[in-house]
C-alpha positions in Angstrom: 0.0 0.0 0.0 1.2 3.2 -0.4 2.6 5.3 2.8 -0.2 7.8 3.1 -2.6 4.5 3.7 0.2 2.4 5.5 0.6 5.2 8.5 -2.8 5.2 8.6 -4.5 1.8 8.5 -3.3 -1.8 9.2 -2.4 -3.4 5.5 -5.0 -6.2 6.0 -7.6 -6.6 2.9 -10.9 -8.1 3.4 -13.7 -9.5 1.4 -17.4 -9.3 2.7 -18.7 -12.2 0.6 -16.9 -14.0 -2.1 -18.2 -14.6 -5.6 -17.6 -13.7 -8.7 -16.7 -10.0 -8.4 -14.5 -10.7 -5.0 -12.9 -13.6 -6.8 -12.3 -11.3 -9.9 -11.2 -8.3 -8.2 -8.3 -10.9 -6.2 -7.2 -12.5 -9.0 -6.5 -8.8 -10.5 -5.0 -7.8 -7.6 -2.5 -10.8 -7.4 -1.4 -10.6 -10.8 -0.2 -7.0 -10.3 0.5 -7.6 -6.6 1.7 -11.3 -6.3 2.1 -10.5 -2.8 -1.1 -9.4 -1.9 -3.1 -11.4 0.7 -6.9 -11.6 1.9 -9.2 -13.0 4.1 -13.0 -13.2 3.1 -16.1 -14.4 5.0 -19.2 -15.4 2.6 -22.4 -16.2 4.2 -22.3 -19.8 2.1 -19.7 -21.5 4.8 -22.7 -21.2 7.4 -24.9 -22.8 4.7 -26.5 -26.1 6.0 -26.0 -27.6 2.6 -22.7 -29.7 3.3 -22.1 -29.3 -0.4 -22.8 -25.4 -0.8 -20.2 -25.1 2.4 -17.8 -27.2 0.8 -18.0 -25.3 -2.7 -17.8 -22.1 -1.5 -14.2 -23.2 0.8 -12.8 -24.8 -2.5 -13.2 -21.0 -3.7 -11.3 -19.6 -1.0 -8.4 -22.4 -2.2 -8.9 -21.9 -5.7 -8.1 -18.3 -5.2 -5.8 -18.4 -2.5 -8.0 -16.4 -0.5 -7.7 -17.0 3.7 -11.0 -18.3 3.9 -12.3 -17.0 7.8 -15.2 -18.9 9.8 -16.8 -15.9 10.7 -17.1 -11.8 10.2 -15.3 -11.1 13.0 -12.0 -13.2 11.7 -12.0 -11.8 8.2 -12.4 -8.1 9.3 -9.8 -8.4 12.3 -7.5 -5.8 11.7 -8.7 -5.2 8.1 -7.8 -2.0 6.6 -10.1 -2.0 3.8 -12.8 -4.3 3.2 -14.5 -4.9 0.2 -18.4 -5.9 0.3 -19.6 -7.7 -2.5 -22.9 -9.4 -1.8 -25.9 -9.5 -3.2 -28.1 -6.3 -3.3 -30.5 -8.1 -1.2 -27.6 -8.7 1.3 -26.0 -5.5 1.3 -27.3 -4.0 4.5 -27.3 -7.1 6.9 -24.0 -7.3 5.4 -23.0 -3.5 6.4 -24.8 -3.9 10.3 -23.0 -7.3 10.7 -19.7 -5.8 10.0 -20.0 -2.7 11.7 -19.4 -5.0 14.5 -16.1 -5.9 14.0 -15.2 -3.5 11.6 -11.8 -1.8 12.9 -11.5 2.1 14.2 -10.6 3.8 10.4 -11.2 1.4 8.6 -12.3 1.9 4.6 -15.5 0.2 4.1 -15.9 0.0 0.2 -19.7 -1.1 -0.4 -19.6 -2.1 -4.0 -22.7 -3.4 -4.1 -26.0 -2.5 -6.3 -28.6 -0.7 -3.6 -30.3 2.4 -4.0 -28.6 5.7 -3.1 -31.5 5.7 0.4 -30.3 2.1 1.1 -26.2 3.2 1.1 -27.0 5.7 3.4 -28.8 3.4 5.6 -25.5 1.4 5.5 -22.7 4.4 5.5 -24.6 5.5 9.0 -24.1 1.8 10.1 -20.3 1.6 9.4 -19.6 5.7 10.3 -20.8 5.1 14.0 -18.9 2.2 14.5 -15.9 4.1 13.3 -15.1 2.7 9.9 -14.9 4.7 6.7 -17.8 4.1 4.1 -17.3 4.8 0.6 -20.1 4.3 -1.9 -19.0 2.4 -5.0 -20.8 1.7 -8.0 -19.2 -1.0 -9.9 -20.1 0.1 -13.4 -19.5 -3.2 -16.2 -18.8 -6.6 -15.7 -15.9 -7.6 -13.9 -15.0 -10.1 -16.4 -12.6 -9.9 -18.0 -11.4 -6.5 -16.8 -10.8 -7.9 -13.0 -9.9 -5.3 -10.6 -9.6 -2.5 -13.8 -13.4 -2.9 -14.0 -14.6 0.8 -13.8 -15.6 1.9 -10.4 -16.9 5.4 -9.3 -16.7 6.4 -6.1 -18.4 9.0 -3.6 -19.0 9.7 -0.2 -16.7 11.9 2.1 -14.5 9.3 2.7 -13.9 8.1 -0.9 -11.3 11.1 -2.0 -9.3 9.9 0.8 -9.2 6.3 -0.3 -8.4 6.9 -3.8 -4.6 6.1 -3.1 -5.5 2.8 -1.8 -7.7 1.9 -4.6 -4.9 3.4 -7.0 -2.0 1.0 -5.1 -4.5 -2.2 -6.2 -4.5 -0.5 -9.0 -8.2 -0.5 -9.9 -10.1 2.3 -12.2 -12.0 4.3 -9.9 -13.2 7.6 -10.7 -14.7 10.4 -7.8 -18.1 11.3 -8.0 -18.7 14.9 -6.5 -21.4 14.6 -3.3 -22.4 12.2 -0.8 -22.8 8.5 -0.2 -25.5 7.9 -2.9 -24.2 9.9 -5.5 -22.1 7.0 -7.7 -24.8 4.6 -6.8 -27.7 7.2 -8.6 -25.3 6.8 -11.4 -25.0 2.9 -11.7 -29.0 2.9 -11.0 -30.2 5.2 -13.5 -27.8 3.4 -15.9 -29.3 0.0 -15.1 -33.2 0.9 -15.9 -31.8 0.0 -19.8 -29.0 -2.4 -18.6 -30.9 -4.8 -17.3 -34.5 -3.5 -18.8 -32.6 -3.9 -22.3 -32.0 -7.6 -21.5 -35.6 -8.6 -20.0 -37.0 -7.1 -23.4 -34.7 -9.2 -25.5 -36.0 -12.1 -23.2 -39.6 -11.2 -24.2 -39.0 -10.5 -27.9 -37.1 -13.6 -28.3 -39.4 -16.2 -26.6 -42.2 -14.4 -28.2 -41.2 -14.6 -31.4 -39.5 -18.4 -31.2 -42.8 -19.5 -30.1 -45.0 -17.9 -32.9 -42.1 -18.9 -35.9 -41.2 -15.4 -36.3 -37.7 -14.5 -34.3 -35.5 -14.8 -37.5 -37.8 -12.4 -39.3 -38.0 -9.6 -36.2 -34.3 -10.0 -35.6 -33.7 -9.2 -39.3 -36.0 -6.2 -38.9 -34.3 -4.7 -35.4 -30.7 -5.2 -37.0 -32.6 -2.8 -39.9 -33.8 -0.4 -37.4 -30.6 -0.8 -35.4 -27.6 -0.8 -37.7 -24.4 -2.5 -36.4 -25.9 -3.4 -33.0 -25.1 -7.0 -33.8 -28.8 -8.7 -32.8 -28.4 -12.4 -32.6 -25.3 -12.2 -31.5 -26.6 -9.7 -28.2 -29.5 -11.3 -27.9 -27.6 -14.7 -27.2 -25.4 -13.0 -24.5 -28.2 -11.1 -23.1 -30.2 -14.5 -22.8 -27.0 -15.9 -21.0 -26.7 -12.8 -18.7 -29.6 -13.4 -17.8 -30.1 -17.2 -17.6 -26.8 -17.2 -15.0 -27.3 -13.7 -12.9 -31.3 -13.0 -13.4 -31.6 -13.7 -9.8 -28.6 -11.3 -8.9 -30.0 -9.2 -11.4 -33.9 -9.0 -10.2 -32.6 -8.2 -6.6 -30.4 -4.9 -8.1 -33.7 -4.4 -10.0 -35.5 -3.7 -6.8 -33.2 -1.6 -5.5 -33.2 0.3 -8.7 -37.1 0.8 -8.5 -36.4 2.4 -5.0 -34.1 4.6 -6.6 -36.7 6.0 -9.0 -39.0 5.9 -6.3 -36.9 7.7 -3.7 -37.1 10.4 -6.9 -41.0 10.3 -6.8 -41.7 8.4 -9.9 -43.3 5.5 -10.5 -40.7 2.4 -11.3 -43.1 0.9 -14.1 -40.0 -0.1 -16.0 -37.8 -1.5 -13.5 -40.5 -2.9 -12.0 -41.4 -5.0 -15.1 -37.6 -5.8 -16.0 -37.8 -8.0 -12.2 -40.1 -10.3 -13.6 -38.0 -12.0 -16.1 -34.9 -11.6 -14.6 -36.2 -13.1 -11.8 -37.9 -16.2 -13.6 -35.0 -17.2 -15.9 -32.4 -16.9 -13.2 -34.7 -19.3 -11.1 -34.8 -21.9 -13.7 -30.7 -22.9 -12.9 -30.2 -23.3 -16.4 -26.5 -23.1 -17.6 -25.3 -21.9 -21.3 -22.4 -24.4 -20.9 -24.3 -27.2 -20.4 -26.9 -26.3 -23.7 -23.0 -26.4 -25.4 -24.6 -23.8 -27.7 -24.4 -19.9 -28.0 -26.8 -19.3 -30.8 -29.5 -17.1 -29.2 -32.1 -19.9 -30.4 -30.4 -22.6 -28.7 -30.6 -20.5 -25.5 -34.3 -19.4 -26.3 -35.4 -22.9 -26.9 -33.8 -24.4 -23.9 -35.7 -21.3 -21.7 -39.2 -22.3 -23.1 -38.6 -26.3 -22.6 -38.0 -25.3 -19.1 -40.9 -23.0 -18.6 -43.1 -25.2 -20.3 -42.4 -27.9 -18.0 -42.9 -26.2 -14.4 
């Protein structure tokens, strides 16, 4: 870490859950910082399924992340940890590690809640004496890793831009208060992930009535270069593997444009299909196909058979 950080904080990294945007952001990290070292706590080790607890420890090795038993051992003296949970999960998350979060400590909550819901979280971590900075992570973190564009706010996250900088990841400070990058990701995410539940729609529509090759001709017409079959395929996958993930951001964008006094029609509609393909546990890798009609057909066996 660099000195400003180092006379300040103890040099311990944590992770607050430990999926595929912890795992991604490590793995970065360690191939610009082979020496870097964490320990990470995900709620999956207190699962009672012996094989979710055993999956999610394999991780942890896979990674060669220090895999802790609890909260409390991942965060002890942890200069900066990371929360990446799941929207849903973000504030028990924040109150649970205010707990044993340590006196100065950066907490960076990159997770996908509404700017009402970081505050609610950022008062958690202040009063127990840590450090909150809002983070809005803004693409995929594959295959970027820890370069995946971040913006940051809050009136701690000026300050913990040299930190971010020695891991070197791409974070950018947003002007104003714990909220403000998060409005941005939000706002952003009403076409995101509303753009993918209407390709979701169109496509099943039109695969069941004959007609998909015929509209797809017809938006790639209307929408020059976009590419059509081959978004709609990776939109389908998107949401086939994360629509749960997905559908929980989702509600916390609808607060958002709630919090704004509007009414969330849009990103309340985008929930639904998120929410029902993710639940169907259906896998592009094991279809073995990426054609957006492989993926379209596999989503309508599997619907037709609940």
């Amino acid at each position: 870490m660099t000195d400003q950080v180092r006379n300040t904080l103890p040099g311990n990294l944590a992770f607050v859950g430990f999926g595929e945007a912890a795992s991604a952001f490590y793995e970065g990290w360690r191939s610009v910082r082979p020496a870097t070292r964490a320990r990470a706590f995900d709620i999956k080790t207190d699962s009672r399924d012996e094989t979710v607890r055993a999956g999610k420890w394999a991780d942890y090795e896979r990674a060669d992340a220090e895999g802790a038993g609890t909260l409390a051992e991942a965060l002890a003296e942890a200069g900066a940890v990371f929360s990446l949970v799941t929207a849903d999960q973000a504030h028990v998350a924040a109150r649970n590690a205010a707990g044993a979060i340590a006196e100065g400590a950066f907490f960076f909550d990159c997770n996908s809640c509404s700017p009402g819901a970081k505050q609610k979280s950022a008062a958690l971590i202040e009063k127990a004496g840590g450090r909150y900075v809002d983070v809005a992570v803004m693409l995929p973190v594959h295959p970027r890793l820890n370069r995946t564009p971040l913006l940051v706010s809050g009136p701690h996250a000026e300050a913990a831009l040299p930190l971010l900088k020695d891991l070197d990841m791409a974070a950018t400070l947003v002007a104003g208060t714990v909220g403000a990058a998060s409005a941005i990701k939000m706002t952003r995410s009403i076409v995101v992930k509303g753009l993918e539940a209407l390709a979701v729609e169109c496509v099943l529509a039109g695969r069941k009535a004959g007609i998909d090759d015929v509209v797809i001709a017809s938006l790639e017409e209307t929408y020059p270069g976009f590419g059509w079959k081959e978004r709609a395929a990776y939109m389908l996958e998107r949401v086939m593997t994360h629509g749960v993930r997905r559908a929980a951001e989702m509600r916390e964008v609808a607060r958002t444009v709630a919090e704004w006094d509007l009414q969330p029609a849009m990103s309340s509609a985008t929930i639904h299909w998120q929410q029902q393909v993710g639940e169907l546990g259906l896998k592009a890798a094991d279809i073995g196909e990426t054609d957006y009609r492989a993926l379209a057909d596999a989503i309508l066996a599997r619907l037709e058979a609940k």
